[in-house]
C-alpha positions as a LaTeX table, in Angstrom:
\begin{tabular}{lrrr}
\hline
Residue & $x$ (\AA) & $y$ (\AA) & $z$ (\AA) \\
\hline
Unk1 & $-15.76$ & 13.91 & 3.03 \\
Unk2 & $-15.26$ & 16.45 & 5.52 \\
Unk3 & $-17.88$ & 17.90 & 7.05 \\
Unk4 & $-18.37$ & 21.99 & 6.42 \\
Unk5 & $-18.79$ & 22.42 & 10.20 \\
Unk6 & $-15.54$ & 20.73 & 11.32 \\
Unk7 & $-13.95$ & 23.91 & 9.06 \\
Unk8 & $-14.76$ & 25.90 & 12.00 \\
Unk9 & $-12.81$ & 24.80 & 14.47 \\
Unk10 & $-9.92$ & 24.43 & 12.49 \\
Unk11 & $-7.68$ & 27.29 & 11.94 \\
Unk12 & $-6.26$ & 26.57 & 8.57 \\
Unk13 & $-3.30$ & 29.02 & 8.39 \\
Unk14 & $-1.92$ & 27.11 & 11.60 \\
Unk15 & $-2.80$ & 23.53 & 10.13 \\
Unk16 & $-0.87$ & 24.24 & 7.15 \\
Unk17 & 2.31 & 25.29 & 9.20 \\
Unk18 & 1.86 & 22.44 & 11.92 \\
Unk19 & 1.38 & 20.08 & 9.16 \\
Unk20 & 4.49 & 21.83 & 7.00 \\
Unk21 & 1.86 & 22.15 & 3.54 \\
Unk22 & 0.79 & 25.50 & 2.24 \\
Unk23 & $-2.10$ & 27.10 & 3.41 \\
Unk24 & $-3.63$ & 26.76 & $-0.42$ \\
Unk25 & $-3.19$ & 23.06 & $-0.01$ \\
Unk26 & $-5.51$ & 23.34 & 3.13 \\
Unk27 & $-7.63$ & 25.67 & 1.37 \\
Unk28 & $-8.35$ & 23.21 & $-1.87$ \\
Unk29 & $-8.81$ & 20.35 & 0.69 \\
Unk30 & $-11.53$ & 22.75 & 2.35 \\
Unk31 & $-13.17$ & 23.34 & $-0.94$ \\
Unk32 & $-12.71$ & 19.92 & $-2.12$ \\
Unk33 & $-15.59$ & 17.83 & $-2.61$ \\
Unk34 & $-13.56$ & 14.85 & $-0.34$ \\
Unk35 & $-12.09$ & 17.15 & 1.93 \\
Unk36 & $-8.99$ & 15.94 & 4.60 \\
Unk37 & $-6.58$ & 13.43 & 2.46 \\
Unk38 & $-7.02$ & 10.28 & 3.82 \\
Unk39 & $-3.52$ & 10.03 & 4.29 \\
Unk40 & $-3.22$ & 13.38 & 6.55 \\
Unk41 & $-6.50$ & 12.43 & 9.12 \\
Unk42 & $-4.22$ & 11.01 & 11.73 \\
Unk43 & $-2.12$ & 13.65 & 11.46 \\
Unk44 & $-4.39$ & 16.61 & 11.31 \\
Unk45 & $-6.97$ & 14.57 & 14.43 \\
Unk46 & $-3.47$ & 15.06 & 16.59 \\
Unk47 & $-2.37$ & 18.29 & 15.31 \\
Unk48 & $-6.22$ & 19.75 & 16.22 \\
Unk49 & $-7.62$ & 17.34 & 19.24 \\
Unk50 & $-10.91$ & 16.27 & 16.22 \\
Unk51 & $-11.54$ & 12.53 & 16.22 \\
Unk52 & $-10.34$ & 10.83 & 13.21 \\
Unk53 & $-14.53$ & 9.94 & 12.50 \\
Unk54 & $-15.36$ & 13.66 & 12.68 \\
Unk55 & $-13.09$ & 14.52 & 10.18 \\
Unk56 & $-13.55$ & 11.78 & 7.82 \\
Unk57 & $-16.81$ & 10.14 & 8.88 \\
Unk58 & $-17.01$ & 8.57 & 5.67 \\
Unk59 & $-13.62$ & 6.97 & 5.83 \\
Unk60 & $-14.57$ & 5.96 & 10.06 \\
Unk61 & $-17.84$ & 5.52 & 9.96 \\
Unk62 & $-17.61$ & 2.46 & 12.24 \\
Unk63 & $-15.95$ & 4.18 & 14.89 \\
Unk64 & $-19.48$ & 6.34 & 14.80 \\
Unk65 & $-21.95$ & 3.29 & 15.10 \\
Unk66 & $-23.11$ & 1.52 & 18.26 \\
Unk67 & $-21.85$ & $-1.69$ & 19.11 \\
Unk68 & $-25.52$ & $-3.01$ & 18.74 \\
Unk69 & $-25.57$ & $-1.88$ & 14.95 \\
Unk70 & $-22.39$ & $-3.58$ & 13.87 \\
Unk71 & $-22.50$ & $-7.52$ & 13.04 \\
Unk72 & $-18.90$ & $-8.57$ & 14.61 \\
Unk73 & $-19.69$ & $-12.08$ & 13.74 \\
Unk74 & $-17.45$ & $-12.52$ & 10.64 \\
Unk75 & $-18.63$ & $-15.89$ & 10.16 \\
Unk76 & $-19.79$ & $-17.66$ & 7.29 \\
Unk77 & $-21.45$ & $-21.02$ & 7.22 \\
Unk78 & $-19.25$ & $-23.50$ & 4.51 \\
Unk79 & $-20.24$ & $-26.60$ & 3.50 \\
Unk80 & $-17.08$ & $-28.76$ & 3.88 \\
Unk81 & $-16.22$ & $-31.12$ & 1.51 \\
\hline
\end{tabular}
């Protein structure tokens, strides 16, 4: 979901010609409950200098978290038989 406040610094009109969409396209994504496709948040973080996590936090929410909150110990413990 993008958040309402990223909206601001984002000058639709110009997002929807950089990105070659219509600017109702970028309007329904602003009004959408999800927000940025998830398959346009590379594109539209390059286009508009916004980290990927600030327009999508919930699709990058690691990128957003501390090292010291994230377990990057995949491991599991397996009995071997």
């Amino acid at each position: 979901m993008t958040p309402a406040a990223v909206w601001d610094e984002i000058s639709m009109s110009a997002l929807a010609l950089e990105i070659g969409v219509s600017k109702t396209a970028v309007y329904k994504w602003k009004r959408s409950r999800i927000g940025i496709p998830h398959w346009r948040v590379r594109e539209v973080a390059a286009l508009t200098g916004l980290a990927p996590d600030a327009l999508r936090p919930d699709l990058y929410h690691l990128a957003t978290l501390s090292p010291k909150t994230v377990n990057w110990d995949m491991s599991v413990d397996v009995d071997v038989v």
